[in-house]
Structure formats: structure tokens, C-alpha cells
C-alpha positions as CSV (number, residue, x, y, z in Angstrom):
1,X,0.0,0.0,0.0
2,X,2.6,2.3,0.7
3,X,4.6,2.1,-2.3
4,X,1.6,2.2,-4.4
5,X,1.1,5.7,-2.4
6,X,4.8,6.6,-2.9
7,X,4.5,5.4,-6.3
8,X,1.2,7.2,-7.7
9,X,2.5,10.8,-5.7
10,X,5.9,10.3,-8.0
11,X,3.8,9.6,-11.5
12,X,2.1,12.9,-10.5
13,X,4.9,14.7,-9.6
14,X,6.5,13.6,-13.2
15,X,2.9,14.6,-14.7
16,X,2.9,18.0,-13.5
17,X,6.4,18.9,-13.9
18,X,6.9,17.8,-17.7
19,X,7.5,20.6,-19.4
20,X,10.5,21.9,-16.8
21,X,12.3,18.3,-17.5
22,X,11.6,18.1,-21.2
23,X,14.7,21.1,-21.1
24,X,16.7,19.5,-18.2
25,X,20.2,17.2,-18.9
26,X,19.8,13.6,-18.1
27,X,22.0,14.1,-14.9
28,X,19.7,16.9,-13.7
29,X,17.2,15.0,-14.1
30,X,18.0,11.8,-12.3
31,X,19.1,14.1,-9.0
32,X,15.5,16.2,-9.2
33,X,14.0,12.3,-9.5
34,X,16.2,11.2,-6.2
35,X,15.4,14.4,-4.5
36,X,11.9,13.8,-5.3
37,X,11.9,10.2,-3.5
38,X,13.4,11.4,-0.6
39,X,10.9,14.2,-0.2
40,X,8.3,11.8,-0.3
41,X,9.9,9.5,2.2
42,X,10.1,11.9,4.4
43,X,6.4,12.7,4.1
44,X,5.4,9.2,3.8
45,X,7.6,8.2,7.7
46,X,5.6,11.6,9.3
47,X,2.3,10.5,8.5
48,X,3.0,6.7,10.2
49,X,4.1,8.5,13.0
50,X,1.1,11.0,13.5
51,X,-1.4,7.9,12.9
52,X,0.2,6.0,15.4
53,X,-0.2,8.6,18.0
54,X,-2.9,8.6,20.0
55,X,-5.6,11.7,19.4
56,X,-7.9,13.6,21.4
57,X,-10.1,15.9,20.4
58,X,-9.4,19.3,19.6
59,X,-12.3,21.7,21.3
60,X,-13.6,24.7,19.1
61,X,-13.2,28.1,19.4
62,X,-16.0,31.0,19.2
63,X,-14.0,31.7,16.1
64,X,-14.2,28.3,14.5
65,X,-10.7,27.8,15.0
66,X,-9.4,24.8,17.5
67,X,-7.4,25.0,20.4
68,X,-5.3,22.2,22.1
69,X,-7.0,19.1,23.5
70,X,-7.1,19.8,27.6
71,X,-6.8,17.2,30.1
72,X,-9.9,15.7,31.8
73,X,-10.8,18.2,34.5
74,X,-11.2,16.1,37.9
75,X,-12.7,19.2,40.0
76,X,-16.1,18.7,37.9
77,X,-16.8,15.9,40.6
78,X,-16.3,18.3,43.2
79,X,-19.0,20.4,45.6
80,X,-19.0,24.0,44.5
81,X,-20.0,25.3,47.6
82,X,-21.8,28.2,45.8
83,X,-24.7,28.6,48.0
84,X,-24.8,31.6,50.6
85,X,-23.4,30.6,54.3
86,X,-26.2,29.3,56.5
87,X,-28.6,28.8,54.0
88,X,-28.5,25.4,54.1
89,X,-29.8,25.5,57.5
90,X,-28.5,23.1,60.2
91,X,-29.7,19.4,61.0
92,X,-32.3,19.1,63.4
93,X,-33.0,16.6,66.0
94,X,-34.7,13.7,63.9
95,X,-32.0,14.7,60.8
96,X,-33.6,16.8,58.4
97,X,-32.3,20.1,57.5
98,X,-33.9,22.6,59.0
99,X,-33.4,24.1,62.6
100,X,-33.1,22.2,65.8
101,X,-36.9,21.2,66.0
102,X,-38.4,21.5,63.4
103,X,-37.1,21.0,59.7
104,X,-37.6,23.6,57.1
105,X,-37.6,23.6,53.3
106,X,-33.8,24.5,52.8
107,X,-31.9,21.3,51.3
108,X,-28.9,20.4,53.2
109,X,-25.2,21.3,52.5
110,X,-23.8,23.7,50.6
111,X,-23.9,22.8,46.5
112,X,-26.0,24.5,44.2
113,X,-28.3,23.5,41.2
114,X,-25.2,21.5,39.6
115,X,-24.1,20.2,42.6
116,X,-24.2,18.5,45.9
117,X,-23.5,18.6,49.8
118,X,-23.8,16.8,52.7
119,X,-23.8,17.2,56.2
120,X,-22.7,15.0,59.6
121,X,-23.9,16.1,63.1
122,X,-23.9,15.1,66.7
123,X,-26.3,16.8,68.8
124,X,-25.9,16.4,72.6
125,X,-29.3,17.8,74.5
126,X,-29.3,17.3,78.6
127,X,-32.4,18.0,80.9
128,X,-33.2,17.4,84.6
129,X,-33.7,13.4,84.2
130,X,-33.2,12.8,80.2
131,X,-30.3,12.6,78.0
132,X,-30.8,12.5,74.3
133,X,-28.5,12.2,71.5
134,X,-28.8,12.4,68.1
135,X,-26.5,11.1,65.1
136,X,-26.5,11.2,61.4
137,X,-26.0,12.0,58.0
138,X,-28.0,14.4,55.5
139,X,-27.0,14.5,51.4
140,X,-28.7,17.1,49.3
141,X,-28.3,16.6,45.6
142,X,-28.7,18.9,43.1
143,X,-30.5,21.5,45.2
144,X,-33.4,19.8,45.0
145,X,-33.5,16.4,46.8
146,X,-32.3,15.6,50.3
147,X,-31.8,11.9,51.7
148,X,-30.7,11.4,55.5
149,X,-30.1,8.8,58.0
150,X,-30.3,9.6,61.8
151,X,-30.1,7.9,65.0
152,X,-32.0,8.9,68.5
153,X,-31.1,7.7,71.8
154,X,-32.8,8.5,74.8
155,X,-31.3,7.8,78.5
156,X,-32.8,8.2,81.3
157,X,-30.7,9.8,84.7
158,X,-33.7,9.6,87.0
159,X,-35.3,7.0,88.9
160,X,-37.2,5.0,88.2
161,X,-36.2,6.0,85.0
162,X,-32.2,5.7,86.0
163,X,-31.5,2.9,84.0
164,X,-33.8,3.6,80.6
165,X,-32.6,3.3,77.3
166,X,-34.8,3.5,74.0
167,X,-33.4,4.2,70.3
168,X,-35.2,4.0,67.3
169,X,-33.9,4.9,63.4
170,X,-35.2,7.3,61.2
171,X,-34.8,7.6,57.6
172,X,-35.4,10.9,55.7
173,X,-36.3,12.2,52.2
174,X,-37.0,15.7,51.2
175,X,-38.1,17.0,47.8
176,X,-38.1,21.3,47.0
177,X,-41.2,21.6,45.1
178,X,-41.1,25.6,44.3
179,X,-39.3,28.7,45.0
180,X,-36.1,29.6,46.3
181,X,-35.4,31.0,49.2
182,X,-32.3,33.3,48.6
183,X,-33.0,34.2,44.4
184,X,-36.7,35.0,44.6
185,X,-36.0,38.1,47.0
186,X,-38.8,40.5,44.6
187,X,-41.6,37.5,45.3
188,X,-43.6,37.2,48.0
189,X,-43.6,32.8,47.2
190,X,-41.3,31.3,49.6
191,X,-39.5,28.4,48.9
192,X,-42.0,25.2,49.6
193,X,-40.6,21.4,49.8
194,X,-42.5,18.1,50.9
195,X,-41.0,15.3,53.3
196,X,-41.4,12.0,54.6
197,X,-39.6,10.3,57.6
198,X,-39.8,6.8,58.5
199,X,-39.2,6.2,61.5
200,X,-38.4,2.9,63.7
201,X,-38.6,2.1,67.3
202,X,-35.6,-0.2,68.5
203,X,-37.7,-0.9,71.9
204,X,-37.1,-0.1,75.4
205,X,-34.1,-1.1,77.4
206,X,-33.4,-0.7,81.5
207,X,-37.3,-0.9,82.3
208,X,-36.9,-5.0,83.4
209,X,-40.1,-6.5,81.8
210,X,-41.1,-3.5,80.0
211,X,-39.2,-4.0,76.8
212,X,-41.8,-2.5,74.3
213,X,-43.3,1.3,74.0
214,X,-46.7,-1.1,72.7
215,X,-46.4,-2.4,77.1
216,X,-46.5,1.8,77.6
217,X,-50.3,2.2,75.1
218,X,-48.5,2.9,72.0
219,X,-50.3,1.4,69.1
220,X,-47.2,0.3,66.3
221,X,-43.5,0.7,67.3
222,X,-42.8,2.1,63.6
223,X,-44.5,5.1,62.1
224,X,-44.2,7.7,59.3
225,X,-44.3,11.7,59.6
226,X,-45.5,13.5,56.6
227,X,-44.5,17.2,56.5
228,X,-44.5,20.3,54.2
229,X,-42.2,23.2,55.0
230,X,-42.5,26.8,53.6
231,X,-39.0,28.6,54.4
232,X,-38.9,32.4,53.5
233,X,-35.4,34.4,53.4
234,X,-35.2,37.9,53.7
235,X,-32.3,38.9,53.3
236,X,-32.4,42.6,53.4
237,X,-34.2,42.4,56.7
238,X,-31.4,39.4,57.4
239,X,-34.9,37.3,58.5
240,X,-35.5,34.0,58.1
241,X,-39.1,32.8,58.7
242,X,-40.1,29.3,58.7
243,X,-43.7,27.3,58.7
244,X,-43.7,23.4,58.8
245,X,-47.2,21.1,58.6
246,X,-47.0,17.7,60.0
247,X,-48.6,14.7,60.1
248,X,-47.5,12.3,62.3
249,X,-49.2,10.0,65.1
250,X,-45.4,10.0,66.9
251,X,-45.4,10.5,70.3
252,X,-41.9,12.4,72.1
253,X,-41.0,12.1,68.3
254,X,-41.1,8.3,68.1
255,X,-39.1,7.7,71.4
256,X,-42.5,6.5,72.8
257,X,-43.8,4.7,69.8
258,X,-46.5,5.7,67.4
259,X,-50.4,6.3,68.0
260,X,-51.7,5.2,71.5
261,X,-54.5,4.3,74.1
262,X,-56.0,7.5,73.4
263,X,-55.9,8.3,69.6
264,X,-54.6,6.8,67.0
265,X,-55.0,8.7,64.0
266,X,-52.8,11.5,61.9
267,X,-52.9,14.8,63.4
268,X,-51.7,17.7,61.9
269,X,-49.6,19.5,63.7
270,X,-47.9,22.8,63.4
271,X,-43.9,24.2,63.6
272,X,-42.5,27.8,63.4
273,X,-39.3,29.1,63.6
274,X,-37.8,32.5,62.9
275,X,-34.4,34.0,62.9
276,X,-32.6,36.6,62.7
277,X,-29.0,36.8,61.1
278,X,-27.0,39.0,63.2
279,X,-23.8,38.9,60.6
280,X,-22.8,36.5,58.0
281,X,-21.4,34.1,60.4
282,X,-24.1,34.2,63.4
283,X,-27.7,33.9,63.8
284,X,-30.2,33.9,66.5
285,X,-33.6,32.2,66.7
286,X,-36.7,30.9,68.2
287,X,-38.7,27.5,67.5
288,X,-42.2,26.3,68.4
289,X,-43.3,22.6,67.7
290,X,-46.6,21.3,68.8
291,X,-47.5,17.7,69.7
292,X,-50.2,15.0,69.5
293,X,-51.2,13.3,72.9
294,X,-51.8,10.2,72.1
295,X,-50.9,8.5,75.3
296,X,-52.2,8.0,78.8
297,X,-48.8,7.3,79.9
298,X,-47.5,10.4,78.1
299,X,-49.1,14.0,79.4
300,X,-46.8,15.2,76.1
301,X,-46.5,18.7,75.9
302,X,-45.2,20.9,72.8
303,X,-41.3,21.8,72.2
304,X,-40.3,25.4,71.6
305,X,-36.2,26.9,71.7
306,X,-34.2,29.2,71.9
307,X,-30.9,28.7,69.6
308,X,-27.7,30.5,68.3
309,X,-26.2,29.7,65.5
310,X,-22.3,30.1,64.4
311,X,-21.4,29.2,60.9
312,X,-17.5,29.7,61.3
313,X,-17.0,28.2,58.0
314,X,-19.4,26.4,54.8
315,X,-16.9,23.1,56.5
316,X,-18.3,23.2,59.9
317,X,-21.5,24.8,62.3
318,X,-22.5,24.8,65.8
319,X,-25.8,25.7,67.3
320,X,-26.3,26.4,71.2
321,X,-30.1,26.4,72.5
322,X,-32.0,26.3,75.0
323,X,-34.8,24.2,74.9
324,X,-37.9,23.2,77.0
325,X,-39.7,19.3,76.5
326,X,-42.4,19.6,78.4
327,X,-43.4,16.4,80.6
328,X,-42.1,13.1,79.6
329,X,-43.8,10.1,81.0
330,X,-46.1,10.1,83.9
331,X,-42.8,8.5,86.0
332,X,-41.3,11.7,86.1
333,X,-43.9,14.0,86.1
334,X,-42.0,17.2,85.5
335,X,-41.1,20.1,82.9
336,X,-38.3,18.4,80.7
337,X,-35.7,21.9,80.4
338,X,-32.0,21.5,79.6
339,X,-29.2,22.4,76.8
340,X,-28.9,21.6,73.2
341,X,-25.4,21.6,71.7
342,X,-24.8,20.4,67.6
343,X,-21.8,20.2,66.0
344,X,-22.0,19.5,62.2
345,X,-19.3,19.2,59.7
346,X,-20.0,19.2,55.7
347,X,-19.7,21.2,52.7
């Protein structure tokens, strides 16, 4: 193949150039034939070597023209971190993003429409006779979706209560239906996003016999809360105003099982929360979460905080609060008050 190439490119070489060596000598034109052949050669050993190489290809201009082929850019599969600090929220207690109570319709972490984020947190709350804590992961993709997995464990410090210990698992999914909270600042629609948590009572522990929340009137040991959140952002009033509908038949969240003795049907219940962003970095608020009472067991009584909020960094967050339970059991028939610290890490 190649020296039918080499062979045709010389016949039209000789073609073309006929009239120059109808007037050379027969020595000149033997060396314009060799010089010829090696040109050719030449040509012929640079094309093998191009085709051999391996080719990317070349990306165009907004002129037409190509430029060099760039290696694959890695970063791509990085977070971008684009949206403002804080306005992912924080993780509350049963692992949604939201506040400390209650969760609002901000996805969690910190990437935008074209990316992602996630969040870990440990949250330590302490009152008179309880000890809860609260574990977990939140991933929100894409803006638009966020998927968590938390943990709840409840101790008791109290007797009879000293020795209690119930957990149960709760698995999260949130979906932003409309709005957004920081780019829709000239509309009055706030940003609006539906969620589901299923929850899952691991039973009681340190309570000898009583080893169930069913033995304490609950009606199923596994439940689901329905919610729909409605988070406005004002940010030239550096306001933050939150409105969360739930459905749930929990009772203390799920700590004491689901539906009871005394009801045991959805009830929708109501959760505010509004803060107010002192600088970029710190932000102070107040929550109010009401309860179903489902329970002769339970006299449950609705949550409400206080919290601050320091974003040192889109890496890391911690949120102080003071918070009030209400009773808890009819063992300890007392107002449930104490401190909530979170620390959360993410991006």
C-alpha cells in the first residue's frame, strides 16, 4: 500500500512537472527524481508517526478555530459550595435540614443546582432526668433532593427511670417543590418542599419487663411523619421565617412509639421558627413545635427553643439552644428543660 502511495504521488509529480524536465540534462534530471523520492519519504515516515499517536479531540473556538485538547478536569466531581453561608440551615433533631426542632424547606449542604453537599452532626441535649442524642447524615443533591439517616437515643438519669434506654432509626427524604429562598427576594412565594420520615422504634431497654413502647399504650413501634415546609429568606431584613405542617401520630418524636390508648389517627400539627442573622457568620432564633397526645402514659407537651447559630465556615456549624420538653412520662412527672449543643461538619 505504501509504495503504491509513494508510487502514484511520484507519477504525478512527473505529470505536473513535464515541461521543466523536457529542457533538463539527463544528470539533472536523475538528481531532481532522487530528491523527489526522498521528499516523499520523508512525508510518507511523518504520516505513520502521527497515525500511530494517540488523538484527542481538539475543542472549538467561538471563532471556529481549534485550540489544544485539555486534560480531563477532575474538579467537575467536586461540591461548588456556591450557595450563601447558612442557607443550608443546620440538621435538626430527627436529621432533616432545618433548625433544631423543626425541619424547614432548605436542602442540606452547601452545593447549588449543579451540585451537591452533605452534612454529619452530633447533637448532645441534657435536661433534669433525660439525656438525648442524636446522630447522622443528610446529602442534598442537586438543590433539589435531600436523603438522610439519623439515630435517637434516649437515656434516662432519673429513677425509676435511671436505668432507661430506648433508640429508634429514622430515615429521611425531602423534595423542593417551588421557590427559592435566597434568588426570589422581589416575590412574595417562599420556597416550599414536601417530606417524609420513616421512623423505627428499637424498643425499650433498663425498664426489666417492660421491653416494648406497645407495654407503655402505643399502638405500632414504627411510624411515618408527613411534612410540608415553607421557608422564607429575607435577606435585606437578614430574616428568616419558617412554617412546617405535620402529620404524624409520633409521640416524644417516636421515642414512645407511634399512635396510642388515646388516639390513634394523623394529626396535623404545626412548627414555626424565625431567625434573625446577626452577621454573615451568626444567627439567633426561636422555634415552636406542637404535639399530638396520644398517650395515657404520656401527658406530652409541645417543644419550643431558643438557639444561636455560628457558621464559622461552609466546613463546619454549631448551634447552642435552650430548649424546654415539656413532661415526659407520667414517672417523672416534671417540665423536661435543659441544653442543646450540635456540632455539624460538611460542605
Amino acid at each position: 500500500m505504501k509504495n503504491t502511495i509513494k508510487g502514484g504521488a511520484l507519477a504525478l509529480l512527473t505529470t505536473l512537472s513535464a515541461p521543466v524536465l523536457a529542457q533538463m540534462s539527463d544528470a539533472e534530471r536523475d538528481a531532481w527524481a532522487l530528491a523527489q523520492q526522498q521528499k516523499a519519504a520523508r512525508a510518507m515516515r511523518a504520516g505513520a508517526a502521527a497515525a500511530a499517536a494517540p488523538s484527542t479531540p481538539s475543542t472549538p473556538t467561538t471563532t471556529g478555530e481549534s485550540t489544544a485538547p485539555t486534560a480531563p478536569d477532575d474538579r467537575r466531581w467536586m461540591p461548588d459550595l456556591g450557595k450563601l453561608t447558612a442557607t443550608g440551615g443546620v440538621i435538626q433533631v430527627e436529621g432533616a435540614g432545618g433548625g433544631g426542632l423543626t425541619p424547614w424547606a432548605l436542602i442540606t449542604g452547601y452545593g447549588t443546582r449543579d451540585s451537591y453537599g452533605a452534612n454529619a452532626h452530633y447533637t448532645y441535649l441534657s435536661t433534669q432526668d433525660y439525656t438525648l442524642k442524636s446522630y447522622g447524615v443528610a446529602v442534598g443533591i442537586l438543590d433539589r433532593i435531600e436523603l438522610s439517616l439519623n439515630k435517637q437515643e434516649l437515656y434516662g438519669s432519673l429513677a425509676p427511670l435511671a436505668d432507661l434506654k430506648i433508640s429508634q432509626d429514622i430515615v429521611g427524604i425531602k423534595l423542593k417543590l417551588a421557590g427559592d429562598a435566597v434568588y426570589d427576594q422581589d416575590r412574595w412565594l417562599p420556597q416550599i418542599a414536601a417530606g417524609v420520615m420513616f421512623k423505627h422504634n428499637n424498643g425499650i431497654g433498663g425498664l426489666g419487663a417492660v421491653t416494648s413502647v406497645k407495654q407503655l399504650g402505643a399502638a405500632s413501634d414504627a411510624g411515618i411523619d408527613y411534612y410540608l415546609a415553607a421557608t422564607k429568606l429575607l435577606l435585606q431584613e437578614s430574616l428568616l421565617l419558617n412554617g412546617t405542617l405535620r402529620l404524624t401520630k409520633a409521640n416524644q418524636m417516636g421515642l414512645l412509639g407511634f399512635g396510642g390508648d388515646q388516639r390513634d389517627r394523623y394529626q396535623a400539627m404545626g412548627e414555626f421558627s424565625a431567625a434573625y442573622l446577626i452577621n454573615r457568620k451568626l444567627a439567633l432564633g426561636v422555634e415552636y413545635r406542637m404535639k399530638p397526645r396520644n398517650l395515657a402514659a404520656d401527658h406530652e407537651k409541645d417543644y419550643y427553643d431558643a438557639f444561636l447559630a455560628w457558621f464559622p465556615s461552609k466546613n463546619l456549624s454549631m448551634i447552642l439552644a435552650y430548649v424546654a420538653l415539656g413532661d415526659i412520662t407520667v414517672y417523672n412527672p416534671k417540665r423536661q428543660r435543659g441544653v442543646y449543643l450540635s456540632l455539624q461538619a460538611g460542605f
